[in-house]
Every structure is written in C-alpha cells, then in structure tokens.
Predicted model as a PDB file, atoms N, CA, C, CB and O in Angstrom, pLDDT in the B-factor column:
MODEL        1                                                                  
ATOM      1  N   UNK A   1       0.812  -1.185   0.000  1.00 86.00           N  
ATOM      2  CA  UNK A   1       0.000   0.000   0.000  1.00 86.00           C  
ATOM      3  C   UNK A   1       0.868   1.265   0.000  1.00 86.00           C  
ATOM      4  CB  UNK A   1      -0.931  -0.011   1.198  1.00 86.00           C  
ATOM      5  O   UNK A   1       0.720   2.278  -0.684  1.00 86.00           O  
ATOM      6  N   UNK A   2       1.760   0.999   0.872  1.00 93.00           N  
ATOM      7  CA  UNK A   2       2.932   2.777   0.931  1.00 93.00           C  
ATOM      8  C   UNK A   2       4.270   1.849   0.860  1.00 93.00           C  
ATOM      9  CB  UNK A   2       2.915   4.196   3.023  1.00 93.00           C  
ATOM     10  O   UNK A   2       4.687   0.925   1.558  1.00 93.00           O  
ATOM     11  N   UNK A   3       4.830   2.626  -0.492  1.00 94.00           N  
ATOM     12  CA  UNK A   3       6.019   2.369  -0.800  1.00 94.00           C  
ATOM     13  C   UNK A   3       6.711   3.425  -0.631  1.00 94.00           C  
ATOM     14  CB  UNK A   3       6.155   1.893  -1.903  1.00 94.00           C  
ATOM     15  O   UNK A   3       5.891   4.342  -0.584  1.00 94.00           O  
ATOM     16  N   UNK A   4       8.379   4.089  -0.438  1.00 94.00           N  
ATOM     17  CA  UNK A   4       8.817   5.027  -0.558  1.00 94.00           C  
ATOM     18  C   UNK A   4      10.102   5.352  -1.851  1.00 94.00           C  
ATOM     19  CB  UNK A   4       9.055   5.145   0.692  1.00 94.00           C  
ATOM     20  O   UNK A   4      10.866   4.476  -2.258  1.00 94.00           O  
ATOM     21  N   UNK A   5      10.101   6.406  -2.208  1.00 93.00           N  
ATOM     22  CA  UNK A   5      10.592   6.392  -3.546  1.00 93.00           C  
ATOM     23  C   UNK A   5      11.646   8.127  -2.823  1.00 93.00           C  
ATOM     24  CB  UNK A   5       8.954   6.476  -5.202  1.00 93.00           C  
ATOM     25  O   UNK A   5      11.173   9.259  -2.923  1.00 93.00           O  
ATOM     26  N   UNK A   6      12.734   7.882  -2.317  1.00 93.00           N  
ATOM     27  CA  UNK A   6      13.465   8.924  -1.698  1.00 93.00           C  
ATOM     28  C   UNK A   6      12.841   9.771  -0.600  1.00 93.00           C  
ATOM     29  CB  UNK A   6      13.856   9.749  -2.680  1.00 93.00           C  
ATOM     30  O   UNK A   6      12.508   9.331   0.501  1.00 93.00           O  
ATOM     31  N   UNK A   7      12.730  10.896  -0.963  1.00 93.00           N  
ATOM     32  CA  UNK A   7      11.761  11.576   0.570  1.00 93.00           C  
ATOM     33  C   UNK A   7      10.301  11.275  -0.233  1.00 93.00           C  
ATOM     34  CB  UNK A   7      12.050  13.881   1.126  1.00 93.00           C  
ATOM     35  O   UNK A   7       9.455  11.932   0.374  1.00 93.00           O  
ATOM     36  N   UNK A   8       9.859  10.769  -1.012  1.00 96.00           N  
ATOM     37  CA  UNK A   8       8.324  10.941  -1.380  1.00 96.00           C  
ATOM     38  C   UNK A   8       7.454   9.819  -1.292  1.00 96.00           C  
ATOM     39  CB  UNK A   8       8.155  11.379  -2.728  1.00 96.00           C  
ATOM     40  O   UNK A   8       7.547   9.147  -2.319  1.00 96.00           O  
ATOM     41  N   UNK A   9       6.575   9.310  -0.402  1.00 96.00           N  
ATOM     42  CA  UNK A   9       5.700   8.234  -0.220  1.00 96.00           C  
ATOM     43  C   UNK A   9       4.876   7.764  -1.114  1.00 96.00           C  
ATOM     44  CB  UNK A   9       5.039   8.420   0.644  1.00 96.00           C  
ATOM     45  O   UNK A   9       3.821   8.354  -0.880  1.00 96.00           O  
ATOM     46  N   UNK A  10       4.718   7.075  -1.978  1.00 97.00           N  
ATOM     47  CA  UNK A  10       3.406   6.604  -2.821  1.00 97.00           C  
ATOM     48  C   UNK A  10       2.650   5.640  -2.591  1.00 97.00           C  
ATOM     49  CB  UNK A  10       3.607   6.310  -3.954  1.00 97.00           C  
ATOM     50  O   UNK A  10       3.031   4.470  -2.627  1.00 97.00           O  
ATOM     51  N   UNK A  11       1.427   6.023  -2.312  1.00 96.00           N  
ATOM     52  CA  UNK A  11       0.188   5.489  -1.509  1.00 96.00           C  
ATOM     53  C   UNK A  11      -0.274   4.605  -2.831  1.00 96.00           C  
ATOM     54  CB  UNK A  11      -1.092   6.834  -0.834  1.00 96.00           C  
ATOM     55  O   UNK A  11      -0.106   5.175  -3.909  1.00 96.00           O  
ATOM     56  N   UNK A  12      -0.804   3.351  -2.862  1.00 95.00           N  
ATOM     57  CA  UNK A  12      -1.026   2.644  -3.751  1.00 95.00           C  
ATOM     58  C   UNK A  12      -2.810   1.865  -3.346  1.00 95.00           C  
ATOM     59  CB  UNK A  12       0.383   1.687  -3.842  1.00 95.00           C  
ATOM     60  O   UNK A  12      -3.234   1.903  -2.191  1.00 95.00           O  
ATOM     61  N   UNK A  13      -3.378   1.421  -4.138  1.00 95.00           N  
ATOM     62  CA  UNK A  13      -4.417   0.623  -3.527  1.00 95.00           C  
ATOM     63  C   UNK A  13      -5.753   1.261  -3.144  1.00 95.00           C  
ATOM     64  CB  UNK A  13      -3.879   0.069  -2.378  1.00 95.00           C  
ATOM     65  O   UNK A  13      -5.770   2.028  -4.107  1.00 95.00           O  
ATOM     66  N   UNK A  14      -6.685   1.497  -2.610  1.00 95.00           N  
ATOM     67  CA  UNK A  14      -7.843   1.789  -1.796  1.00 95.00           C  
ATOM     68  C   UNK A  14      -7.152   2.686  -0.919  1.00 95.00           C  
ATOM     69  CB  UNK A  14      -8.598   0.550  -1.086  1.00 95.00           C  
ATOM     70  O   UNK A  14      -5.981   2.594  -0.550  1.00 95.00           O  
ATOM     71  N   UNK A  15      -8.008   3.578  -0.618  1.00 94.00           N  
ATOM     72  CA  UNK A  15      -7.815   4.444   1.030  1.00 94.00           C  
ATOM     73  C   UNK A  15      -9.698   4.684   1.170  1.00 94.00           C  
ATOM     74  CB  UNK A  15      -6.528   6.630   0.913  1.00 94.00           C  
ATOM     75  O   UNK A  15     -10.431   5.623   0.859  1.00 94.00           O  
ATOM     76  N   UNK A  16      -9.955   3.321   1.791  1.00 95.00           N  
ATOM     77  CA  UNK A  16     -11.172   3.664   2.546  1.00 95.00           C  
ATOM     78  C   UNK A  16     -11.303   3.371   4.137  1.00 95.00           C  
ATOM     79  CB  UNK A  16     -12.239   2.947   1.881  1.00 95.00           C  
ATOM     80  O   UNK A  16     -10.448   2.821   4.833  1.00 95.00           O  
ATOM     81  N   UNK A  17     -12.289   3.754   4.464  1.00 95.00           N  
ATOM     82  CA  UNK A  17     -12.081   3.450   6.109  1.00 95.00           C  
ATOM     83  C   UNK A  17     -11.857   2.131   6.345  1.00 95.00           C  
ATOM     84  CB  UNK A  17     -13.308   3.804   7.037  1.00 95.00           C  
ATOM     85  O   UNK A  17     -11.316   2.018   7.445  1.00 95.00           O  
ATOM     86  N   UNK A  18     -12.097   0.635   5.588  1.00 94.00           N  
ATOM     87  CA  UNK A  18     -11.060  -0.403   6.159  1.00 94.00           C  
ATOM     88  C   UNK A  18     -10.213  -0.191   5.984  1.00 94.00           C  
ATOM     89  CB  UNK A  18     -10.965  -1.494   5.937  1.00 94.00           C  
ATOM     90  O   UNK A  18      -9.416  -0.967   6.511  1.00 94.00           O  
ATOM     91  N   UNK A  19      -9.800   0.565   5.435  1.00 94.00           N  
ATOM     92  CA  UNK A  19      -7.520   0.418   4.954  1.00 94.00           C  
ATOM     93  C   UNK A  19      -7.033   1.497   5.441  1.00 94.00           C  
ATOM     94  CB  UNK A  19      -6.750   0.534   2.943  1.00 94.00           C  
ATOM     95  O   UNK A  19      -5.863   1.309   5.108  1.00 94.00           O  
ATOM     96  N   UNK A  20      -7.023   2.785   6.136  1.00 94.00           N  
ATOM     97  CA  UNK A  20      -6.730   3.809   6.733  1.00 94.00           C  
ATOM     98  C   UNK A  20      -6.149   3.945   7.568  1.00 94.00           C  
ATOM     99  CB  UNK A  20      -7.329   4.258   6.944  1.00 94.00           C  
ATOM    100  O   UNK A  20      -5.320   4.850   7.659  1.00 94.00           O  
ATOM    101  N   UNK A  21      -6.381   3.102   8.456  1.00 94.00           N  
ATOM    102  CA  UNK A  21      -5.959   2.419   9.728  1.00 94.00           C  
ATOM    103  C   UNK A  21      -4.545   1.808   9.574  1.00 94.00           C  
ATOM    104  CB  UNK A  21      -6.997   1.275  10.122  1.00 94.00           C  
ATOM    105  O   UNK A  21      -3.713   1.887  10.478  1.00 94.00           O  
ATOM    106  N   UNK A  22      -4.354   1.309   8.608  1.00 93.00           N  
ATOM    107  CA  UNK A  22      -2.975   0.416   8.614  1.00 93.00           C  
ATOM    108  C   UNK A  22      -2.301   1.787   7.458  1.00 93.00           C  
ATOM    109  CB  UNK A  22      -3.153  -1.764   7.791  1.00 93.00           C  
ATOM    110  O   UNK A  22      -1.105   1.882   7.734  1.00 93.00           O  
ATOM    111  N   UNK A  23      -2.595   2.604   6.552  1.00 95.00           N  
ATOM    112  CA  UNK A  23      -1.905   3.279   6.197  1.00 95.00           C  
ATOM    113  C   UNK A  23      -1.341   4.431   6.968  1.00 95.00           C  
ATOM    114  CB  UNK A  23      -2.360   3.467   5.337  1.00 95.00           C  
ATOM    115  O   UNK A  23      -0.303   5.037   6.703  1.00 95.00           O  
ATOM    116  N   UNK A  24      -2.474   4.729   8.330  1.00 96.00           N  
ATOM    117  CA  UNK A  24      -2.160   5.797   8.910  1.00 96.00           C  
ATOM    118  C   UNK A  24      -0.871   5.699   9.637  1.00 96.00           C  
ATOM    119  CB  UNK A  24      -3.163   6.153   9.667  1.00 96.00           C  
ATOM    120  O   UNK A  24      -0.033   6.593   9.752  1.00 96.00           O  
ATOM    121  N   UNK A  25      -0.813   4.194  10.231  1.00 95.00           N  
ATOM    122  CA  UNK A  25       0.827   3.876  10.709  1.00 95.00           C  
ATOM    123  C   UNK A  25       1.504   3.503   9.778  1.00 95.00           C  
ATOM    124  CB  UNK A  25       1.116   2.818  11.715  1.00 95.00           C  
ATOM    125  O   UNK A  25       2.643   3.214  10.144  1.00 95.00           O  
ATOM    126  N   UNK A  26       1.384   3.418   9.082  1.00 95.00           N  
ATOM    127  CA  UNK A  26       2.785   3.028   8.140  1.00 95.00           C  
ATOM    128  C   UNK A  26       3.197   4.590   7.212  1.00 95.00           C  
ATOM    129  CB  UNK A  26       2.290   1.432   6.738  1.00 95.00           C  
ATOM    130  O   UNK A  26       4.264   4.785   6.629  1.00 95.00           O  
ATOM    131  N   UNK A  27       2.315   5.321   7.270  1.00 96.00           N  
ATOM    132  CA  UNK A  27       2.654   6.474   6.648  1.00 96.00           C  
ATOM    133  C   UNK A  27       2.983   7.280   7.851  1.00 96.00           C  
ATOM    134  CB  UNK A  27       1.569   7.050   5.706  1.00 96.00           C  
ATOM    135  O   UNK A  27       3.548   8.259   7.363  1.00 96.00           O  
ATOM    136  N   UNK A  28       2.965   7.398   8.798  1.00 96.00           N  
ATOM    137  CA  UNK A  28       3.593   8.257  10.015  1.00 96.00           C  
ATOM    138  C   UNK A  28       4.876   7.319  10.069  1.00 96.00           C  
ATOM    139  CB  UNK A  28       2.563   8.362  11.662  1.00 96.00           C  
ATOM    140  O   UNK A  28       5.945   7.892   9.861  1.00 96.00           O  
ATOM    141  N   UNK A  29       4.899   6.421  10.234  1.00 95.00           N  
ATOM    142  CA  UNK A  29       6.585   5.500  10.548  1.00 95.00           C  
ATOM    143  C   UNK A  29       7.075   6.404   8.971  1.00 95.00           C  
ATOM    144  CB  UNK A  29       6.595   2.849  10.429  1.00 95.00           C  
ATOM    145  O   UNK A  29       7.950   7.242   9.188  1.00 95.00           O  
ATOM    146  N   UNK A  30       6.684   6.324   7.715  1.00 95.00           N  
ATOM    147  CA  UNK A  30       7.553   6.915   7.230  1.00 95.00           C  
ATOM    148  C   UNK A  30       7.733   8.526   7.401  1.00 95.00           C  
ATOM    149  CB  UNK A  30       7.436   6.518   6.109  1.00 95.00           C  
ATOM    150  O   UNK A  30       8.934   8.782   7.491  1.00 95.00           O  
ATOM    151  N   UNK A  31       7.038   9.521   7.463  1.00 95.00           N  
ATOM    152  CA  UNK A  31       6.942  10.811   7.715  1.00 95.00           C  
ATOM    153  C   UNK A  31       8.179  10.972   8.885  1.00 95.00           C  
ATOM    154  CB  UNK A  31       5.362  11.210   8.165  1.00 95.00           C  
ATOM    155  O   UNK A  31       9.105  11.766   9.049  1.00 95.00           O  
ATOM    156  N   UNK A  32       7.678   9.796   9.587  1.00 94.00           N  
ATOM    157  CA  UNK A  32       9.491   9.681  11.358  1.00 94.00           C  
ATOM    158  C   UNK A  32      10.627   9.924  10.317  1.00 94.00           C  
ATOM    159  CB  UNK A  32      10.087   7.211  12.596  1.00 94.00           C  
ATOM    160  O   UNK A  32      11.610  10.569  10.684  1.00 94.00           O  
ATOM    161  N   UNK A  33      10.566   9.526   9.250  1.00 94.00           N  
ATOM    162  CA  UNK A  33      12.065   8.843   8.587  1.00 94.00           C  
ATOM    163  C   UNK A  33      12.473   9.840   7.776  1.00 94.00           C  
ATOM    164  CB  UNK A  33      11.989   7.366   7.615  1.00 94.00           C  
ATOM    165  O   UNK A  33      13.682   9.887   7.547  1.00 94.00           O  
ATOM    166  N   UNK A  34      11.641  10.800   7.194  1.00 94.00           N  
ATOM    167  CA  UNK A  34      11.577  12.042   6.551  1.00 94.00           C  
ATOM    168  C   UNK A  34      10.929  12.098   5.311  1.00 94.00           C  
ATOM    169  CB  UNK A  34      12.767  12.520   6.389  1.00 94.00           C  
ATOM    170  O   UNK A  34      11.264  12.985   4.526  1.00 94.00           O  
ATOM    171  N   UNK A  35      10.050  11.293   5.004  1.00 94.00           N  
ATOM    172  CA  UNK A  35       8.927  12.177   3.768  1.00 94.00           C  
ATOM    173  C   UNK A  35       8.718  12.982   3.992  1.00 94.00           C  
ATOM    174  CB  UNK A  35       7.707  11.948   3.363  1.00 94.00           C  
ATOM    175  O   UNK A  35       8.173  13.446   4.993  1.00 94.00           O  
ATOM    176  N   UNK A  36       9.114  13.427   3.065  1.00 92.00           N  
ATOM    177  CA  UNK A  36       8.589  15.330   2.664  1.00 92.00           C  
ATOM    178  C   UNK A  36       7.323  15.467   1.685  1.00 92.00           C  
ATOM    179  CB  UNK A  36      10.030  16.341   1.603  1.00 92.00           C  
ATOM    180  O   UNK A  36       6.703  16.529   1.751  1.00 92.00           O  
ATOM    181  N   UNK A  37       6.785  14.262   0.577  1.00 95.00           N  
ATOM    182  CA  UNK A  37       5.937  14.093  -0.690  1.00 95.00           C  
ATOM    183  C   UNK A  37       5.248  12.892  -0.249  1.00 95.00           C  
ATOM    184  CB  UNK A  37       6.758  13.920  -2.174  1.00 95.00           C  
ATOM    185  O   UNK A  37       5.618  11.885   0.354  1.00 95.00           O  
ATOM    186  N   UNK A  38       3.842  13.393  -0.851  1.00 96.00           N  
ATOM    187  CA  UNK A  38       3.094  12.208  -0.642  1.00 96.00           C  
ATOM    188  C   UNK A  38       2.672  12.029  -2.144  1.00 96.00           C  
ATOM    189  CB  UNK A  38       1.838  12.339   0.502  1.00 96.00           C  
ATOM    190  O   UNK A  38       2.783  13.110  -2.722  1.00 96.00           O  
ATOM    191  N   UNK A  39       2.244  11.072  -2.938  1.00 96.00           N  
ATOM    192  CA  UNK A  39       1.753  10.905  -4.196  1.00 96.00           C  
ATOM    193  C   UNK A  39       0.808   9.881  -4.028  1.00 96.00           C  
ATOM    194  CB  UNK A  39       2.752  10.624  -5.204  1.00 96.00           C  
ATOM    195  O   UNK A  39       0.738   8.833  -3.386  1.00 96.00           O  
ATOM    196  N   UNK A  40       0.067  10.547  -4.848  1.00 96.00           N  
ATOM    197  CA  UNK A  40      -1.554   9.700  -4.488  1.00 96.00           C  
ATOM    198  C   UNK A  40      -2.059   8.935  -5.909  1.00 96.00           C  
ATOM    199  CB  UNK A  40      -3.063  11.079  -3.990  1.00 96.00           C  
ATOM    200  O   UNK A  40      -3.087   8.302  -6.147  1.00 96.00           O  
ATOM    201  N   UNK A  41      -0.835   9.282  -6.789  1.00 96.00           N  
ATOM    202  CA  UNK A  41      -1.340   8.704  -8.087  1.00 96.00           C  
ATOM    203  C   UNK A  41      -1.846   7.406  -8.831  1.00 96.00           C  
ATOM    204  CB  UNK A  41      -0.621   8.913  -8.634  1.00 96.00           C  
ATOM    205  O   UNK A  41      -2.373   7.232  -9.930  1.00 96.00           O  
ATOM    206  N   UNK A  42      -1.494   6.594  -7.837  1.00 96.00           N  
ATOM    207  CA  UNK A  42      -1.994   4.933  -7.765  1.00 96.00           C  
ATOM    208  C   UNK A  42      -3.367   4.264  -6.712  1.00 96.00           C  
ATOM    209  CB  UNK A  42      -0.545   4.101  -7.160  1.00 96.00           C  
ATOM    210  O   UNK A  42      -3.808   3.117  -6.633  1.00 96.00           O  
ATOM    211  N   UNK A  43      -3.806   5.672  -5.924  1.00 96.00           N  
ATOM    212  CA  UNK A  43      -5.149   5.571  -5.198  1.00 96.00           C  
ATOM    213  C   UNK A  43      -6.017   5.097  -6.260  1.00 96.00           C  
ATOM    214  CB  UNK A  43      -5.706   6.969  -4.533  1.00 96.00           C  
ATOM    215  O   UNK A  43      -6.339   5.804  -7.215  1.00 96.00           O  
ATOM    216  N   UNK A  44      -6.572   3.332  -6.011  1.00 93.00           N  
ATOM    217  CA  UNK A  44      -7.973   3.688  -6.805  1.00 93.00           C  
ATOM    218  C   UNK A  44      -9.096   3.934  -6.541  1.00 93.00           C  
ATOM    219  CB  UNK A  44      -8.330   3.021  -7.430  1.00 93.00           C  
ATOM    220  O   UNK A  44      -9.902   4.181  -7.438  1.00 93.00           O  
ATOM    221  N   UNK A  45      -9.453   3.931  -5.193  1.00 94.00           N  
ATOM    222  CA  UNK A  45     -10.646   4.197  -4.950  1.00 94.00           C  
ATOM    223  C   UNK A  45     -10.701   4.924  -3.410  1.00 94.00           C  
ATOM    224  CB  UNK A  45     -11.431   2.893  -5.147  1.00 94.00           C  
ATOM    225  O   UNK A  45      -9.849   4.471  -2.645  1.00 94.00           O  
ATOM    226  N   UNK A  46     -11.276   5.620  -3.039  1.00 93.00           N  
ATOM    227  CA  UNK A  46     -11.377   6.550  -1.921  1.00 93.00           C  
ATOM    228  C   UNK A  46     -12.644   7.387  -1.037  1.00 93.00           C  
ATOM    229  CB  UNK A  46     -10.683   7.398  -2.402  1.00 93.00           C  
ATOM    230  O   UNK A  46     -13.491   7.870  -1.789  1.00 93.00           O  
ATOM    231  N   UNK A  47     -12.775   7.515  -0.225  1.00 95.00           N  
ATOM    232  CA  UNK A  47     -13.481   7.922   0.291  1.00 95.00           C  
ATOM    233  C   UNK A  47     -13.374   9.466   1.177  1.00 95.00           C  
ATOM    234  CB  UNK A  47     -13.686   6.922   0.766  1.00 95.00           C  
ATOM    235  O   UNK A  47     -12.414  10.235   1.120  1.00 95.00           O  
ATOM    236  N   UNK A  48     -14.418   9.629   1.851  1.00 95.00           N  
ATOM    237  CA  UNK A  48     -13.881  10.839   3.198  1.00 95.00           C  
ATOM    238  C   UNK A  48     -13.118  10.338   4.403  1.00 95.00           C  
ATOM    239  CB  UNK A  48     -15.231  11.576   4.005  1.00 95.00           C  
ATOM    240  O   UNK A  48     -12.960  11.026   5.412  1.00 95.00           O  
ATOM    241  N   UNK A  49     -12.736   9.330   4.281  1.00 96.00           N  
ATOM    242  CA  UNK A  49     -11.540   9.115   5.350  1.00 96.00           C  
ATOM    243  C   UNK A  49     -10.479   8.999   4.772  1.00 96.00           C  
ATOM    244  CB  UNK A  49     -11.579   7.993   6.219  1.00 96.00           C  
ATOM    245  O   UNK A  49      -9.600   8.616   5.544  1.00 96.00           O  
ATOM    246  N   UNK A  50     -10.087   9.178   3.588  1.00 95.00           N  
ATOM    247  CA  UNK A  50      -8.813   9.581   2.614  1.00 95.00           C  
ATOM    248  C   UNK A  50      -8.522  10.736   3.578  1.00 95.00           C  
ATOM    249  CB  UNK A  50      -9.128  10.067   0.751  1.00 95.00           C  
ATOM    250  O   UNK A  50      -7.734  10.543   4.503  1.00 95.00           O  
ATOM    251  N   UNK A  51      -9.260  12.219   3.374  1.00 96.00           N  
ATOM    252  CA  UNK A  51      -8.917  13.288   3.877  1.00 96.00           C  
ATOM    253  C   UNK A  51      -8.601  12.961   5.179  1.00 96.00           C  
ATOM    254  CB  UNK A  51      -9.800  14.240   3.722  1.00 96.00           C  
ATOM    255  O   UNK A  51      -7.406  12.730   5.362  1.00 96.00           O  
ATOM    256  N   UNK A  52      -9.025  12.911   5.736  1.00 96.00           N  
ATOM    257  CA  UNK A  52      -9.180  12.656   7.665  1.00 96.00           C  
ATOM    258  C   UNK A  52      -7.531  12.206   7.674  1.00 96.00           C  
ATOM    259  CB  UNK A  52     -10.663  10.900   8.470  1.00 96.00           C  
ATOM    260  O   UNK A  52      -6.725  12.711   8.457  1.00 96.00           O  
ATOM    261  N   UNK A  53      -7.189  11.208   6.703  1.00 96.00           N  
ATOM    262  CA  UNK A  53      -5.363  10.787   6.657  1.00 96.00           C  
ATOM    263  C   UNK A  53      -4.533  11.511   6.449  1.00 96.00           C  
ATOM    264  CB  UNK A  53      -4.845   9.959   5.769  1.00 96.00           C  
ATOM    265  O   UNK A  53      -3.522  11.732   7.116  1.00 96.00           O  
ATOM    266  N   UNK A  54      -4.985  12.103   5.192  1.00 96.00           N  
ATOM    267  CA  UNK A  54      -4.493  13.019   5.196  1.00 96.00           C  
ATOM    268  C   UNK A  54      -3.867  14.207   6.186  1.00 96.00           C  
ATOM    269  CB  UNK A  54      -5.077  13.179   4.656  1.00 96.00           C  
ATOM    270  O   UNK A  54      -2.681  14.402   6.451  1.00 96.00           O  
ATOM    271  N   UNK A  55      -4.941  14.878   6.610  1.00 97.00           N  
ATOM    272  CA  UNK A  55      -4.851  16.066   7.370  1.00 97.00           C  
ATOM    273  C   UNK A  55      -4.109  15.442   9.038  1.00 97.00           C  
ATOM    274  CB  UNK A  55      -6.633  16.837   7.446  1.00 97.00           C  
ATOM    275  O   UNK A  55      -3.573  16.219   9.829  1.00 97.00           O  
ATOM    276  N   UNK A  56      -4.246  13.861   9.301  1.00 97.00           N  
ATOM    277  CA  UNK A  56      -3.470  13.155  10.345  1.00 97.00           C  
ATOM    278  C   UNK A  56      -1.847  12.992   9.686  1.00 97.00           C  
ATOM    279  CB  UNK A  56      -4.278  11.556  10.701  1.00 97.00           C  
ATOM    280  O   UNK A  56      -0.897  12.860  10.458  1.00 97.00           O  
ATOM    281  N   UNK A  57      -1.699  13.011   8.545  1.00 97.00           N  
ATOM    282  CA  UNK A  57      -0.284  12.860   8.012  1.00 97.00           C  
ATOM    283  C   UNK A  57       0.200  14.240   7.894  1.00 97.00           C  
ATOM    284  CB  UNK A  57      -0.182  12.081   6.593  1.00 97.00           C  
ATOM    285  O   UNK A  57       1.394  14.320   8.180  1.00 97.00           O  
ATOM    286  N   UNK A  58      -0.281  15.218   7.602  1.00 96.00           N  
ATOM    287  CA  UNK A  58       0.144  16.777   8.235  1.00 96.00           C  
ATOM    288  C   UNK A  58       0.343  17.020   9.183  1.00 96.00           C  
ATOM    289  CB  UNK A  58      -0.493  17.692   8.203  1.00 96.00           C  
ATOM    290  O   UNK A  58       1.355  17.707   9.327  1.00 96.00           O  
ATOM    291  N   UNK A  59      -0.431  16.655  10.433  1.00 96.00           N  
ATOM    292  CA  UNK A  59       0.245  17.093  11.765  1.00 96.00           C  
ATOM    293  C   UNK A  59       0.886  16.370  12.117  1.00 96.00           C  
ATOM    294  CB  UNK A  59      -0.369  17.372  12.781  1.00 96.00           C  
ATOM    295  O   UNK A  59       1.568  16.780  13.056  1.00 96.00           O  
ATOM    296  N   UNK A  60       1.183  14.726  11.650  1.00 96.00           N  
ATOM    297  CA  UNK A  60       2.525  14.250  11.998  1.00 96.00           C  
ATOM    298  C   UNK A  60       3.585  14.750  11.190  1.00 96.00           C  
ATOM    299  CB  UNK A  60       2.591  12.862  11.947  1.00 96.00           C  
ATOM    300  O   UNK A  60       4.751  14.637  11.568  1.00 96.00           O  
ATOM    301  N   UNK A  61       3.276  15.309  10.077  1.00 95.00           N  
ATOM    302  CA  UNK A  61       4.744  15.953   9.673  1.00 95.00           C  
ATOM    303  C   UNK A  61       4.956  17.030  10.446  1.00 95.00           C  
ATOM    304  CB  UNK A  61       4.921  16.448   8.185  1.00 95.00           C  
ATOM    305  O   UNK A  61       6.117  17.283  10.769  1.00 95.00           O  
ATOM    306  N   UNK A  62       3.827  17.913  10.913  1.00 95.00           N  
ATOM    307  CA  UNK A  62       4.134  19.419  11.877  1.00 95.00           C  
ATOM    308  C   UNK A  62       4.906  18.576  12.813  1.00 95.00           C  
ATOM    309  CB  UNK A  62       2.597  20.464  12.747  1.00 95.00           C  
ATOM    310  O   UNK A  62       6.086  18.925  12.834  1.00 95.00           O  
ATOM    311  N   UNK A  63       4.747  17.991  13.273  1.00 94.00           N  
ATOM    312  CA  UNK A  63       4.987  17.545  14.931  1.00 94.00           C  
ATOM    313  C   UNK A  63       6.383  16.967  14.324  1.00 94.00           C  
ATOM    314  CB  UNK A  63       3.652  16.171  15.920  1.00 94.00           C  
ATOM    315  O   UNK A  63       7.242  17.332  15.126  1.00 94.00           O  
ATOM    316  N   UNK A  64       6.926  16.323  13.404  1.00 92.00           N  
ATOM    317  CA  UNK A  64       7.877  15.960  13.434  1.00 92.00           C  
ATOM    318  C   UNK A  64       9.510  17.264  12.678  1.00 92.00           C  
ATOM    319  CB  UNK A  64       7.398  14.602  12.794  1.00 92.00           C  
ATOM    320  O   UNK A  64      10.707  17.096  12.446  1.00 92.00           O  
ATOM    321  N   UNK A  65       8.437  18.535  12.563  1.00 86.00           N  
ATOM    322  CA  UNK A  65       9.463  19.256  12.090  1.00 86.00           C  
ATOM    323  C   UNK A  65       9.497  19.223  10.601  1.00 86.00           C  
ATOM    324  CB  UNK A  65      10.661  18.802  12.660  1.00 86.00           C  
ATOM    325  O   UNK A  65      10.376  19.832   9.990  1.00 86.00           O  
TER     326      UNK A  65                                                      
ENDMDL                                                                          
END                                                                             
C-alpha cells in the first residue's frame, strides 16, 4: 500500500475506512524517517476518510518538524 521512492511516499491501492488504519501507521513510521511528498497517483478508490489521513499525516509531519 505505501512504498517510498526517496523523501516521497506513494500510496497505492484503496484508502477507505477499512484500509486507513494500517496506512495511517505506516505512513507516520515513514513521515518519522523524513517524507517530505506524498503521491496519491496509484489511489484507486477513496473515500472521506482519505482526507481525515491526510490532514493526520500533516500534523505528523508538523509535529515531526
């Protein structure tokens, strides 16, 4: 689902509220490591808890500097 490609994360697969949950930690463990880019270009299908990850993967990047 999250692969990393230098500082930039690419989210692959579904982001609906079953799968969010496991992207939300695995995309903060990488944000720890220093993603700076997220790419969403392999999302196929999504919902309103896409955003909600989103905006949780922003304040773990605030919080991590």
């Amino acid at each position: 689902m999250i692969r990393r490609d230098g500082d930039r994360m690419m989210v692959s697969g579904p982001l609906t509220l079953a799968h969010v949950a496991a992207a939300l930690s695995e995309g903060n463990l990488a944000i720890g490591e220093g993603v700076s880019s997220i790419d969403l270009v392999e999302v196929g299908e999504l919902d309103s808890s896409a955003l909600a990850l989103l905006l949780a993967w922003l304040r773990e990047a605030r919080r991590c500097g």
